[in-house]
BALUM-400887 format. One record per atom (N, C-alpha, C): residue in one letter; x, y, z; atom name. Coordinates in steps of 0.1 Angstrom, whole numbers. Example, Ala and Ser with C-alpha at 12.3 -4.5 7.8 and 13.67 -1.06 7.14 Angstrom:
! residues 2
+---------+-------+-------+-------+-------+
| residuo |     x |     y |     z | atomo |
+---------+-------+-------+-------+-------+
|       A |   132 |   -57 |    78 |     N |
|       A |   123 |   -45 |    78 |    CA |
|       A |   132 |   -33 |    78 |     C |
|       S |   128 |   -22 |    71 |     N |
|       S |   137 |   -11 |    71 |    CA |
|       S |   129 |     0 |    79 |     C |
+---------+-------+-------+-------+-------+
END
This chain:
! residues 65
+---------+-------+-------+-------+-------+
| residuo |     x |     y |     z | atomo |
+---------+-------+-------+-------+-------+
|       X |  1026 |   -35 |  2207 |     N |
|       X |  1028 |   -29 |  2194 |    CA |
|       X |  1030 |   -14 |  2197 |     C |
|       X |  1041 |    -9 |  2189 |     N |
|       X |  1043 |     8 |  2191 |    CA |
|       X |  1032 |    14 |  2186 |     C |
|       X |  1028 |    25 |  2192 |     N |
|       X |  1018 |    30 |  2184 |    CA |
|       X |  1016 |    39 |  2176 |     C |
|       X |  1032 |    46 |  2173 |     N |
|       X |  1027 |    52 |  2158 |    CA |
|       X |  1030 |    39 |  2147 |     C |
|       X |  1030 |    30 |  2147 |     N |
|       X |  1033 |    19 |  2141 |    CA |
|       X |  1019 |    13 |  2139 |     C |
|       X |  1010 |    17 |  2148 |     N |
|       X |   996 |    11 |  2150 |    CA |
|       X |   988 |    22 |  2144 |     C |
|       X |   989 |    35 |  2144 |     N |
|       X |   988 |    43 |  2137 |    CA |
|       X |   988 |    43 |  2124 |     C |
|       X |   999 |    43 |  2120 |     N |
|       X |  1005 |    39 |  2102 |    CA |
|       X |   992 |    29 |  2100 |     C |
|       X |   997 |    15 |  2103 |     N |
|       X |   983 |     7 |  2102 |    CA |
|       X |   972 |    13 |  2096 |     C |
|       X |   965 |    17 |  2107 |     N |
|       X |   951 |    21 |  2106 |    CA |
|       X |   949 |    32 |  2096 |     C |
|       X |   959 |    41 |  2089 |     N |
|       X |   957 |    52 |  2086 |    CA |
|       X |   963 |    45 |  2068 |     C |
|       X |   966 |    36 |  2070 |     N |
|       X |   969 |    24 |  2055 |    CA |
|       X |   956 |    22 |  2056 |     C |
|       X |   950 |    14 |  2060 |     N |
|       X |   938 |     7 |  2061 |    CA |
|       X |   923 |    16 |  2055 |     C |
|       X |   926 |    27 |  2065 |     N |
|       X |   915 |    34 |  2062 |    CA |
|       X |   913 |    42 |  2047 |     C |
|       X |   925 |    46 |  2039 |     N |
|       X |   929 |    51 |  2031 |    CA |
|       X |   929 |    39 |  2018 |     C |
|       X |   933 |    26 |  2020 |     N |
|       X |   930 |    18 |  2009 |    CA |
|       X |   914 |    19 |  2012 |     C |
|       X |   907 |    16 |  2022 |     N |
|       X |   894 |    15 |  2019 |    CA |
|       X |   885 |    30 |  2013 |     C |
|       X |   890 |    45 |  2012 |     N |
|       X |   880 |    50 |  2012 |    CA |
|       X |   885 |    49 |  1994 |     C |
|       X |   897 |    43 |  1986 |     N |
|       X |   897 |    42 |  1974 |    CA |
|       X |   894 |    29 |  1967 |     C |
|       X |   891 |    23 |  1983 |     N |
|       X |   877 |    10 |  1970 |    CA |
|       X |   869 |    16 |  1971 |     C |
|       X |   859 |    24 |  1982 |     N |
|       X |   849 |    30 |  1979 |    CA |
|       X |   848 |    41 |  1967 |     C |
|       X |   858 |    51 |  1968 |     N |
|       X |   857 |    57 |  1956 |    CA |
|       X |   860 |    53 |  1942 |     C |
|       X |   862 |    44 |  1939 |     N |
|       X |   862 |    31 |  1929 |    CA |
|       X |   853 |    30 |  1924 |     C |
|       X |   844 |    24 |  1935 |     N |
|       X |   829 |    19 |  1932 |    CA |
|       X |   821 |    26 |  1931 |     C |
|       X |   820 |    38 |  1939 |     N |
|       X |   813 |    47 |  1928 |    CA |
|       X |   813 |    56 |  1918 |     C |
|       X |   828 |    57 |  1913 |     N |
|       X |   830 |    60 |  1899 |    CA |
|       X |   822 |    55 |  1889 |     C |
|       X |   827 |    44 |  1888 |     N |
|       X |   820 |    27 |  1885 |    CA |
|       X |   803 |    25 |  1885 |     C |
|       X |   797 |    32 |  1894 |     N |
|       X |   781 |    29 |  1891 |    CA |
|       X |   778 |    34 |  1881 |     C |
|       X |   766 |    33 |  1875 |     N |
|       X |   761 |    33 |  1865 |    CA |
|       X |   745 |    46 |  1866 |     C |
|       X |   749 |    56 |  1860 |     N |
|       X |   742 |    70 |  1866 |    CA |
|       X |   734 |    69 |  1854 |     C |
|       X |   724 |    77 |  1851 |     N |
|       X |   713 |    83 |  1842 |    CA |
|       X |   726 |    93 |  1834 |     C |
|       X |   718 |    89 |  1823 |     N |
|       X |   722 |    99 |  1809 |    CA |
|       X |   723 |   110 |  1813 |     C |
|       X |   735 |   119 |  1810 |     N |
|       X |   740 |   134 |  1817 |    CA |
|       X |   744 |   133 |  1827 |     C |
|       X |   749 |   124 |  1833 |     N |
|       X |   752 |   126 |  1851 |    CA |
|       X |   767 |   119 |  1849 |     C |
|       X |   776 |   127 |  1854 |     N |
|       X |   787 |   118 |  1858 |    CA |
|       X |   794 |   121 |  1870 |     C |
|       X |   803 |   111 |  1875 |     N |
|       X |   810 |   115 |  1887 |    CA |
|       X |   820 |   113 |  1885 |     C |
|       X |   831 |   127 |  1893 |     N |
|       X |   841 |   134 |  1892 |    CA |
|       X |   850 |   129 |  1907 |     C |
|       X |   862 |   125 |  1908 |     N |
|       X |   872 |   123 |  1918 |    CA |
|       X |   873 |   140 |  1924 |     C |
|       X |   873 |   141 |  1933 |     N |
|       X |   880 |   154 |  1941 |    CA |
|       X |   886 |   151 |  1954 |     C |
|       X |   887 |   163 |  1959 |     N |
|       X |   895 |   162 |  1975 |    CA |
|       X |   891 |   158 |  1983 |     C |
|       X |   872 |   158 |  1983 |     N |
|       X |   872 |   154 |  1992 |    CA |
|       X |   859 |   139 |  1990 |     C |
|       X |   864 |   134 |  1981 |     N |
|       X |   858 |   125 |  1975 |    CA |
|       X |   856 |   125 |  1963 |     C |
|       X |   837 |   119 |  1959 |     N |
|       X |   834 |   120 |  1944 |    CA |
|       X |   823 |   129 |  1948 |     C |
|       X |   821 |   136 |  1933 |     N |
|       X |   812 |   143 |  1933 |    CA |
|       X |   804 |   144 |  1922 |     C |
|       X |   790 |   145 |  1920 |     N |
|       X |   785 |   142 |  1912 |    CA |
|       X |   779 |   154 |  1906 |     C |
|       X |   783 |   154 |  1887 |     N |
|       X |   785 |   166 |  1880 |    CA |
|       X |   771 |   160 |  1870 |     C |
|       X |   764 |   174 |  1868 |     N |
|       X |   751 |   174 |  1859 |    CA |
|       X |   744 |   186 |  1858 |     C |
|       X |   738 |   194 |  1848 |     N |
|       X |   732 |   203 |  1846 |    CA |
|       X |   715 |   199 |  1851 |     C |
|       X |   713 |   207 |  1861 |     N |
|       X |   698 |   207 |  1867 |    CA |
|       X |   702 |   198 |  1878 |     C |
|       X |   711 |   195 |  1886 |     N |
|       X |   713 |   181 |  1890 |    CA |
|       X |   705 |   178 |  1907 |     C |
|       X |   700 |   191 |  1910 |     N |
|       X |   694 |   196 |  1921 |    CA |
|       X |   679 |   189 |  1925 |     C |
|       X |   673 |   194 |  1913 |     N |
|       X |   659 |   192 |  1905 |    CA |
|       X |   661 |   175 |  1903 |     C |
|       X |   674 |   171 |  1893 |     N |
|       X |   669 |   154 |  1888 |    CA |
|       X |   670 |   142 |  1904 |     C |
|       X |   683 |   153 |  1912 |     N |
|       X |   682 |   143 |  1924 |    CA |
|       X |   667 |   142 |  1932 |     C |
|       X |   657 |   149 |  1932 |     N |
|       X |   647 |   149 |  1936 |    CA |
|       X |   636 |   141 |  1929 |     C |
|       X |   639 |   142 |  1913 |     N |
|       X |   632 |   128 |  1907 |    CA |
|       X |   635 |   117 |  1907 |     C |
|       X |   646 |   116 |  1907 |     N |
|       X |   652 |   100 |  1905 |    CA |
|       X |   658 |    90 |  1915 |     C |
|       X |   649 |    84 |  1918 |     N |
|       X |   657 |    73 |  1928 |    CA |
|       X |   669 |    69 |  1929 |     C |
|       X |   676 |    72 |  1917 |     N |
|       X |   690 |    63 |  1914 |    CA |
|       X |   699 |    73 |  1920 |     C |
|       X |   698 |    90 |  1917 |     N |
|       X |   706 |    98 |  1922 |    CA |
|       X |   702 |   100 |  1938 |     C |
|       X |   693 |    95 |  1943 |     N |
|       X |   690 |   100 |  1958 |    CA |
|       X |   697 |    89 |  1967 |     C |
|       X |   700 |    75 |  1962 |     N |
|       X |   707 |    65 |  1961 |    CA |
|       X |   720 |    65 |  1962 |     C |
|       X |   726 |    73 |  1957 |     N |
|       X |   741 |    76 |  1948 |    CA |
|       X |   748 |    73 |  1961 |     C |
|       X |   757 |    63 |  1966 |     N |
|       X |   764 |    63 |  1979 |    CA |
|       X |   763 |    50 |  1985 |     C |
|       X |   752 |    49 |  1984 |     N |
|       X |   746 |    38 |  1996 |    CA |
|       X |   748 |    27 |  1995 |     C |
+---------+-------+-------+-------+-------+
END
């Protein structure tokens, strides 16, 4: 197989997969005030104090996994 051809491949592959992952965690289900935002260089998660609640909350120290 040529290998910028094997290239392309992998670089489809890897690219459909990091937008099911970014999918699914759009998609999760966060605490009241917390949402998550698409960016460049993924998702990111938007909330006032959000520093502070990731330290209380299991669900945002979770957020990924």
């Amino acid at each position: 197989m040529n290998t910028e051809r094997l290239m392309a491949k992998a670089e489809s592959l890897g690219a459909a997969r990091v937008q099911q992952v970014s999918d699914r965690l759009i998609a999760a289900d966060l605490p009241q005030g917390v949402r998550a935002e698409r960016s460049e260089d993924g998702v990111t998660l938007v909330a006032k104090n959000l520093r502070r609640r990731m330290l209380d909350d299991a669900i945002l120290r979770s957020f990924g996994r």
